[in-house]
C-alpha positions as CSV (number, residue, x, y, z in Angstrom):
1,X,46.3,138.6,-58.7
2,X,49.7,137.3,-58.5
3,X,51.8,138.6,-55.8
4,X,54.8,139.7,-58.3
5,X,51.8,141.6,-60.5
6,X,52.2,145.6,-60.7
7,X,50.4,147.4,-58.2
8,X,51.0,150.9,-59.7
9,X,50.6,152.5,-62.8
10,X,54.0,153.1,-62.8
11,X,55.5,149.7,-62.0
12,X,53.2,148.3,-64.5
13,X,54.0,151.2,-67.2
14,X,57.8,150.3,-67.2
15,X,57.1,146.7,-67.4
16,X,54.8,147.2,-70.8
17,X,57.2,150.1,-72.4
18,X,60.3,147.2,-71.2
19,X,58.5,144.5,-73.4
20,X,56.8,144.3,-76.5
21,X,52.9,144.3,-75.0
22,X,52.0,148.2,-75.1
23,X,50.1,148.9,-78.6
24,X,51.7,152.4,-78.5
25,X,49.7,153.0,-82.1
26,X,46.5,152.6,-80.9
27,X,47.0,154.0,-77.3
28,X,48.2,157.4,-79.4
29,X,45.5,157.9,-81.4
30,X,42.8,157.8,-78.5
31,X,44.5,160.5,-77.0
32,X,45.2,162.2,-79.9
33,X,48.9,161.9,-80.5
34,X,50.7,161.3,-83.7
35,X,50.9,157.3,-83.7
36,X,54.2,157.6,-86.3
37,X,56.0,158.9,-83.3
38,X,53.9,157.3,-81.0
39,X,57.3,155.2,-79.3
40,X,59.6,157.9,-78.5
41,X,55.8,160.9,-77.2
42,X,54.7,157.8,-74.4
43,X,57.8,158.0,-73.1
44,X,57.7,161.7,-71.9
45,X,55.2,161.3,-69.0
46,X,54.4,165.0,-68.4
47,X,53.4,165.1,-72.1
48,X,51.5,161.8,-72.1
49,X,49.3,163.0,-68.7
50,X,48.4,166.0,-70.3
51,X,47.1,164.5,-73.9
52,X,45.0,162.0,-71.5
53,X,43.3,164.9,-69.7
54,X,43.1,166.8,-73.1
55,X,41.4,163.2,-74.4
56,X,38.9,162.7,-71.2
57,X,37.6,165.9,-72.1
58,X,37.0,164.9,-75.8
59,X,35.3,161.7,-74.8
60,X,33.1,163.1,-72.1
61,X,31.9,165.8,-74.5
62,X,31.3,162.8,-77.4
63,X,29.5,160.6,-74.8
64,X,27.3,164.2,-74.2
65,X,26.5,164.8,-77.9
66,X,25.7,160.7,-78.3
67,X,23.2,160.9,-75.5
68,X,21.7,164.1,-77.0
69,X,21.6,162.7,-80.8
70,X,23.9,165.4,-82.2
71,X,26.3,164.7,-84.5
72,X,30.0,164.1,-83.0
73,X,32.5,166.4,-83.2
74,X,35.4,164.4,-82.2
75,X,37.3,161.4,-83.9
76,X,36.7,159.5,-80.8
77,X,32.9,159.0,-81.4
78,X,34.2,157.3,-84.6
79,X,36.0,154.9,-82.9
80,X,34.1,151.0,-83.1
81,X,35.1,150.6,-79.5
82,X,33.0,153.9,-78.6
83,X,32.3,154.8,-75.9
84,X,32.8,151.5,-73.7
85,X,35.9,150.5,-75.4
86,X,37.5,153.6,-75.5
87,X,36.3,154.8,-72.1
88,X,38.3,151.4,-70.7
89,X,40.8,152.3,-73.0
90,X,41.4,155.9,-71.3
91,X,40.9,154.7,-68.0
92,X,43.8,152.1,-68.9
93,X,45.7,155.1,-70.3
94,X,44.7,157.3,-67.0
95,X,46.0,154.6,-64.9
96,X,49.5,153.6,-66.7
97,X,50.5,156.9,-66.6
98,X,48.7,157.9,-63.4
99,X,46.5,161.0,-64.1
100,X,43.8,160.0,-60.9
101,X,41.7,162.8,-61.3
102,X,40.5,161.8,-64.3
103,X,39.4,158.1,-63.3
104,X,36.2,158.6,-61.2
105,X,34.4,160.3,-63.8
106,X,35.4,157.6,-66.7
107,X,35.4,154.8,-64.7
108,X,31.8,156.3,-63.9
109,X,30.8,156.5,-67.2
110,X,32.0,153.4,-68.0
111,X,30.7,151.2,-65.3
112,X,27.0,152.4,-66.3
113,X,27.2,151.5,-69.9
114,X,28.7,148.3,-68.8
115,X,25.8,148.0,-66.5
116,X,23.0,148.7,-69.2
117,X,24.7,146.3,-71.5
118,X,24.3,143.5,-68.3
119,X,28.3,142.9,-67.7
120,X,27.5,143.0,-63.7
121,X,30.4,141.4,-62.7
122,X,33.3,144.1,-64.6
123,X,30.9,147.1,-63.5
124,X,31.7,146.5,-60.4
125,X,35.3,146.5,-60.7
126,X,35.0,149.4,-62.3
127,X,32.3,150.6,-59.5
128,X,35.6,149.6,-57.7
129,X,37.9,152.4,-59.8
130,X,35.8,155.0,-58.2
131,X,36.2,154.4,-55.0
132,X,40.0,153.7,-55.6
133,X,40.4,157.5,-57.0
134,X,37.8,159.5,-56.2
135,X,38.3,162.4,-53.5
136,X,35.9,164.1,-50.9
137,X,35.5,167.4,-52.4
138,X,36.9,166.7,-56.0
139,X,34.4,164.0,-57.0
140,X,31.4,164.0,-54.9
141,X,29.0,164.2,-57.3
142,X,30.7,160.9,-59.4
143,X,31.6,159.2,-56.1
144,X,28.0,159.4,-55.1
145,X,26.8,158.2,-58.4
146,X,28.9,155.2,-58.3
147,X,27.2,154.4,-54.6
148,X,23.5,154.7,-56.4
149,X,24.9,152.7,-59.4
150,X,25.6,150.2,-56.6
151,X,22.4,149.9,-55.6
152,X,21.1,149.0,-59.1
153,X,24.1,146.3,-59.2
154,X,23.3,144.7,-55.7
155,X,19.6,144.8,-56.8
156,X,20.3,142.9,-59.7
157,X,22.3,140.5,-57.9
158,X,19.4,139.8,-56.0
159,X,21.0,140.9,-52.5
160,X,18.4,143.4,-51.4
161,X,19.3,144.0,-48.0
162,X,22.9,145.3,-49.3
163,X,21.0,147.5,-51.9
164,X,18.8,148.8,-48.5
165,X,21.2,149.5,-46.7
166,X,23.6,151.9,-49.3
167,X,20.0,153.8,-50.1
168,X,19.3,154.8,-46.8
169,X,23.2,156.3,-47.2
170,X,22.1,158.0,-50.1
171,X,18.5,159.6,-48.7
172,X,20.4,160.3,-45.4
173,X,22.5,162.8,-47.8
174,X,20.1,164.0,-49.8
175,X,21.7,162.5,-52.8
176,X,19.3,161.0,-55.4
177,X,19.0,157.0,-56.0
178,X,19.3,157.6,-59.8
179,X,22.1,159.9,-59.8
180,X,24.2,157.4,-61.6
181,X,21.7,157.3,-64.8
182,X,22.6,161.1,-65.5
183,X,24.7,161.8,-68.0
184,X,26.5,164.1,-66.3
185,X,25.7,163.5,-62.4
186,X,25.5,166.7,-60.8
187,X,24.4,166.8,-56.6
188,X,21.3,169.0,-55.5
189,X,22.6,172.0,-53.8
190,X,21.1,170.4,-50.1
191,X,23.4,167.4,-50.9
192,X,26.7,166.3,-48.0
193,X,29.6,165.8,-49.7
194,X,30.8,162.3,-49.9
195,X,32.2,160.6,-46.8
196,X,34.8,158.4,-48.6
197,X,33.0,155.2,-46.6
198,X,30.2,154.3,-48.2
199,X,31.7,152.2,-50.2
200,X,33.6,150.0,-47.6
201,X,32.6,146.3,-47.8
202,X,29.9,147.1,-50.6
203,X,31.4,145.9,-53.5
204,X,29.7,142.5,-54.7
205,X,31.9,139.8,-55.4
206,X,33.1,137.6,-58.2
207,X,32.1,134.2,-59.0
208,X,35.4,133.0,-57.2
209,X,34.2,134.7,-54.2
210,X,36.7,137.4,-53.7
211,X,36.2,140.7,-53.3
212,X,36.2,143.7,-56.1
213,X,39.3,146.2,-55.7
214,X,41.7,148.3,-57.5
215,X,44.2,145.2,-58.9
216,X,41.2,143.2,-60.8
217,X,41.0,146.4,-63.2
218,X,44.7,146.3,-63.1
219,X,44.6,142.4,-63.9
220,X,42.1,143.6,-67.0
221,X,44.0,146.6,-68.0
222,X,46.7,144.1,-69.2
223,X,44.0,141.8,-71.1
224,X,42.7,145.1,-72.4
225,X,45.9,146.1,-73.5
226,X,46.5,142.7,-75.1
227,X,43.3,142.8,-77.0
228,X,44.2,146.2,-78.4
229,X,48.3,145.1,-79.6
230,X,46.1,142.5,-81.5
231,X,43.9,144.9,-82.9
232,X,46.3,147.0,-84.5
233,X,48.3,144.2,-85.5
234,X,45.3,143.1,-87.7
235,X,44.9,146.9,-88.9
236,X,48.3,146.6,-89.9
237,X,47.9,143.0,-91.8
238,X,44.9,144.7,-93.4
239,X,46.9,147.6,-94.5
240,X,49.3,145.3,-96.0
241,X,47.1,144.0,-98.0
């Protein structure tokens, strides 16, 4: 990342609402906002923070009723981007306008489906996200799930002893290895609560060789957001069709 690159969501917030990047459309209708008035609503922060909790709610219970075959209750589960797409595009939202308690558990959710669909590499970063946000005594139970979705990621990469070594972290805590493959992680009652350094060191890396952290999902939040302002300018070509 480039050292004059945002490093906050709301550095990097005023820099997309300053220019003509944000696809304010498309960012209001995920969280359920009316997109004709969409330019003036993510301007008001308080309002915008609560409509992205009020939308991380709707999505988690979609990604429930998906996994459970019922039929979806919530425009979201529409959406052709769900539930990666969208999950990314909430965890962008989450971020931009910094609502951090919401971020483990999405960032969870999306890292695993990332994971089944063999995108390693951006997993991670989002394996990342977790650690980044998630508190001792908030998000235990999606902190640890990220730490045994690690496992699965450094066993794929073929580095075994790394994958060793954060199991025995888990067992030692009586937290189970496949705690990341529920759909809604939940600890056994003998579990410790997370110890905020498992994770230290035991990311794997890129291609390039550097490590995973919080500013590579910032440096894809902006490709995100540039793939969505394209998006909506071709729903608006269509429309003028």
């Amino acid at each position: 990342m480039s050292e004059n690159a945002p490093r906050t969501g709301s550095e990097l917030r005023r820099r997309l609402l300053a220019g003509e990047d944000l696809p304010v459309e498309r960012i209001a209708r995920l969280i359920g906002l009316d997109p004709q008035a969409a330019e003036v609503q993510l301007r008001e922060p308080e309002r915008i923070r609560e409509a992205v909790r009020e939308a991380a709610a709707r999505y988690h219970e979609a990604v429930e009723e998906q996994r459970e075959g019922r039929a979806p209750t919530t425009p979201l589960a529409s959406d052709p981007d769900f539930p990666t797409g969208v999950g990314m595009a909430l965890v962008g939202a989450a971020l931009l306008w910094e609502v951090p308690e919401v971020v483990p558990r999405l960032a969870l959710v999306v890292a695993a489906d990332l994971t089944a669909d063999g995108e390693l590499e951006l997993a991670a970063s989002y394996v990342a996200l977790v650690r980044e946000t998630a508190l001792p005594g908030r998000d235990d139970a999606a902190a640890w799930a990220a730490q045994s979705l690690l496992v699965t990621l450094f066993q794929r990469t073929g580095d075994a002893a790394r994958a060793e070594e954060l199991s025995r972290d888990l067992v030692a805590h009586g937290v189970p290895l496949d705690l990341w493959q529920q759909a809604d992680p939940r600890l056994p009652d003998d579990s410790l609560a997370w110890h905020g350094g498992a994770f230290e060191g035991g990311i794997p890396p890129r291609r390039d060789e550097r490590g995973l952290a919080f500013e590579d999902v910032h440096d894809y939040l902006r490709i995100l957001l540039r793939d969505m302002r394209r998006e909506q300018e071709a729903e608006d070509d269509a429309a003028g069709l």
